[in-house]
TORPA-4810 file (N, C-alpha, C, O; in nm, 3 decimals):
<nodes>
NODE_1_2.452_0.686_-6.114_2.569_0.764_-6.146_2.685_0.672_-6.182_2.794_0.683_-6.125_X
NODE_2_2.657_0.566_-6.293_2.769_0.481_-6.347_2.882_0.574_-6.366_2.983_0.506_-6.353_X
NODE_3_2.921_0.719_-6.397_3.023_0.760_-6.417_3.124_0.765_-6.338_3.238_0.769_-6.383_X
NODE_4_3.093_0.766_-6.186_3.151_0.795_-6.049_3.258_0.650_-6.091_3.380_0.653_-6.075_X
NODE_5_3.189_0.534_-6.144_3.308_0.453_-6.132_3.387_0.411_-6.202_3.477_0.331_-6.176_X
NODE_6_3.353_0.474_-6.321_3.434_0.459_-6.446_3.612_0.484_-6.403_3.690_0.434_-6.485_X
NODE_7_3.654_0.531_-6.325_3.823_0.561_-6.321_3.882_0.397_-6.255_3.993_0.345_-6.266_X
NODE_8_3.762_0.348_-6.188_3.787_0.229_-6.143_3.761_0.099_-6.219_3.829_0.006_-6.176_X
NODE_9_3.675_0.066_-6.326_3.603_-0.003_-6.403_3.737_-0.094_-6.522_3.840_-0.043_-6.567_X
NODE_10_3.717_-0.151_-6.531_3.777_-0.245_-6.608_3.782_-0.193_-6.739_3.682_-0.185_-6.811_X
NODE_11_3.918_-0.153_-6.780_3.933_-0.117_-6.913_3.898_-0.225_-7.041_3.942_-0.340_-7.048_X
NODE_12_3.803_-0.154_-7.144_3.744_-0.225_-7.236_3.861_-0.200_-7.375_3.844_-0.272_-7.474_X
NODE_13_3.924_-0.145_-7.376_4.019_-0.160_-7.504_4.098_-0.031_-7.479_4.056_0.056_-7.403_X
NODE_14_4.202_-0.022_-7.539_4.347_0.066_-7.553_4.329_0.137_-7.689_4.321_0.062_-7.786_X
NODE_15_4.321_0.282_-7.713_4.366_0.372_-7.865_4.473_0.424_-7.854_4.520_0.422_-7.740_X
NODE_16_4.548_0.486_-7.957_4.603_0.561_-7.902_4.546_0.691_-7.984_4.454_0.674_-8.064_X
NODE_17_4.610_0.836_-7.960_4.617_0.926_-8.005_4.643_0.979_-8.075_4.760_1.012_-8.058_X
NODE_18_4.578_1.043_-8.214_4.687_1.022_-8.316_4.700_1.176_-8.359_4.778_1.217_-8.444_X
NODE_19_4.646_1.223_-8.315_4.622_1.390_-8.325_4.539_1.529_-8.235_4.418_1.546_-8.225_X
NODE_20_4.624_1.595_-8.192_4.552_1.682_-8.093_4.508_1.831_-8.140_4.520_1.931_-8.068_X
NODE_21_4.440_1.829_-8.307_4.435_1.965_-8.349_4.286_1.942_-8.330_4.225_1.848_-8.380_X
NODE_22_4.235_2.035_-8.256_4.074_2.061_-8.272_4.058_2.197_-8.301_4.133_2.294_-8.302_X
NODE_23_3.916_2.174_-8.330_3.852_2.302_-8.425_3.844_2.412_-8.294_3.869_2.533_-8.298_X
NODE_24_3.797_2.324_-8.167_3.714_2.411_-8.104_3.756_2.433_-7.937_3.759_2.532_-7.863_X
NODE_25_3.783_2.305_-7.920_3.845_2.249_-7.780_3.972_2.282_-7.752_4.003_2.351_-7.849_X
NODE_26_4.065_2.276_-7.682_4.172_2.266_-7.654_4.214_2.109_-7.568_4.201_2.093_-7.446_X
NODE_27_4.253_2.028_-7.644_4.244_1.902_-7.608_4.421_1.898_-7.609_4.454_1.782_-7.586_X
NODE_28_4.517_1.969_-7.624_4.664_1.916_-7.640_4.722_1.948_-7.514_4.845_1.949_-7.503_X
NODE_29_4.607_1.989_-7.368_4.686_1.972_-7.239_4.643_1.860_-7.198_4.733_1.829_-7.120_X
NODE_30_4.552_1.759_-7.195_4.508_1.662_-7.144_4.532_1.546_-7.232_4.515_1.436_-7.179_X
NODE_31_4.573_1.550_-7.373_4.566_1.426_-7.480_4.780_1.480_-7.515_4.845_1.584_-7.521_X
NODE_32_4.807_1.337_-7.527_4.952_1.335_-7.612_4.945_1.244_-7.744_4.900_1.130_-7.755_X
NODE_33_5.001_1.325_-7.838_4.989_1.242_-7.959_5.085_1.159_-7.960_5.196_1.186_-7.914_X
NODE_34_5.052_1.044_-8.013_5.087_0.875_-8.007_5.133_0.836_-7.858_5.230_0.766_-7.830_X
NODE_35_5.055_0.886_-7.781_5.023_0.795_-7.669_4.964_0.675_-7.675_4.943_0.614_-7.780_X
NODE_36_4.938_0.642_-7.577_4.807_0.520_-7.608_4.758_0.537_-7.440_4.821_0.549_-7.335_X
NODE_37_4.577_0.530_-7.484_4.482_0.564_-7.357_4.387_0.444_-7.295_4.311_0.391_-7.376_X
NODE_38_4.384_0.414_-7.207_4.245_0.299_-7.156_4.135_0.392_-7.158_4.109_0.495_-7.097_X
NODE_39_4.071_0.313_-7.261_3.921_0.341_-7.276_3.840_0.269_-7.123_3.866_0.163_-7.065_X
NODE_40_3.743_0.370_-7.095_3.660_0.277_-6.985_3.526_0.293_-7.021_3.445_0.229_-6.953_X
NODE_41_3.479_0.367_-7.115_3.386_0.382_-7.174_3.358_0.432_-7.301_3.451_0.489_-7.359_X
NODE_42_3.211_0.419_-7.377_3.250_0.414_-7.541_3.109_0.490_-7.554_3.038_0.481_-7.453_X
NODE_43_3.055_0.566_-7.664_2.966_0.583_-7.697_2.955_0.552_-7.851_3.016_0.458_-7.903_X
NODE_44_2.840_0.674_-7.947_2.849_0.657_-8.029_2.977_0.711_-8.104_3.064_0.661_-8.174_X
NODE_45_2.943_0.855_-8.050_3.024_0.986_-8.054_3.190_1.002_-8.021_3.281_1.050_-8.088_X
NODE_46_3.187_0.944_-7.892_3.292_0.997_-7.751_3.339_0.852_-7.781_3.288_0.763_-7.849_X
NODE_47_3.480_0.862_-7.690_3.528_0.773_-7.623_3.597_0.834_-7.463_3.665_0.936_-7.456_X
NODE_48_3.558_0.743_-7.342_3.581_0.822_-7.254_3.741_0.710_-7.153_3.736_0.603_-7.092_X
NODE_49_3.832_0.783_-7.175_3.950_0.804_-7.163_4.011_0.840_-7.025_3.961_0.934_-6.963_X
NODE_50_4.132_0.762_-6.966_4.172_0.823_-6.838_4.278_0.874_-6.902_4.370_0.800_-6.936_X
NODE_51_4.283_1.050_-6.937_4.386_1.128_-7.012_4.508_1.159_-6.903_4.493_1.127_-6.785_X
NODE_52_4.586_1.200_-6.933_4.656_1.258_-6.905_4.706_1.361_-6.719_4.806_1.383_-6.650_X
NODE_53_4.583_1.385_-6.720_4.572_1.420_-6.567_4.535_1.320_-6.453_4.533_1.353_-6.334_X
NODE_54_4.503_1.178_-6.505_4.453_1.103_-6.445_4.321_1.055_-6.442_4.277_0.943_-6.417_X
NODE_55_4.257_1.178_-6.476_4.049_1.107_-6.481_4.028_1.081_-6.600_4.104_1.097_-6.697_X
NODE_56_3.883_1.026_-6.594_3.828_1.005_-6.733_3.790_1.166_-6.820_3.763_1.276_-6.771_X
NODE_57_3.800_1.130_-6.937_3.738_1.236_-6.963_3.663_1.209_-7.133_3.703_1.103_-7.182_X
NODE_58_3.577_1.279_-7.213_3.533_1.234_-7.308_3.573_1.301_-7.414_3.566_1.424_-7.421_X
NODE_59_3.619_1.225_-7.503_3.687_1.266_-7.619_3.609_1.240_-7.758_3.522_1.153_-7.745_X
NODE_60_3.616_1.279_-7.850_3.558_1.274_-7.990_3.640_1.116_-8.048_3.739_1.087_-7.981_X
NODE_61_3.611_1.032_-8.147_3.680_0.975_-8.149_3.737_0.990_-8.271_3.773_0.893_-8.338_X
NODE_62_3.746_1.076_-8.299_3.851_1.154_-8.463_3.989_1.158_-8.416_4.083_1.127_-8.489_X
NODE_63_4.001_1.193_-8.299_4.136_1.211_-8.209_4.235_1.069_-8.187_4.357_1.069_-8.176_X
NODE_64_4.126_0.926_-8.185_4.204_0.826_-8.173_4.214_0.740_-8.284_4.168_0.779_-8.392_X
NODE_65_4.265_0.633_-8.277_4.313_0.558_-8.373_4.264_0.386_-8.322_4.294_0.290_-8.393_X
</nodes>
């Protein structure tokens, strides 16, 4: 369960945000545009993010920059 420690894990790079319009999600309570987020994890898809409330969470990466 590598995820459990991801809020603790050594941030691998900084995005920021460059837009919170989604098709489908509602991502503009947890994401601020031109913020900037610690990535703690990456996929192909996702980037997984300590947003706004404090945890990680996984984001599309159309959203960052």
């Amino acid at each position: 369960m590598i995820h459990n420690e991801w809020l603790t894990k050594e941030t691998i790079r900084t995005v920021t945000c460059k837009h919170t319009d989604a098709e489908k999600f509602l991502v503009s309570n947890v994401l601020t545009e031109g913020k900037t987020y610690e990535v703690k994890n990456e996929t192909e898809e996702f980037l997984f993010v300590v947003d706004n409330t404090g945890k990680v969470g996984g984001f599309y990466k159309t959203y960052f920059e």
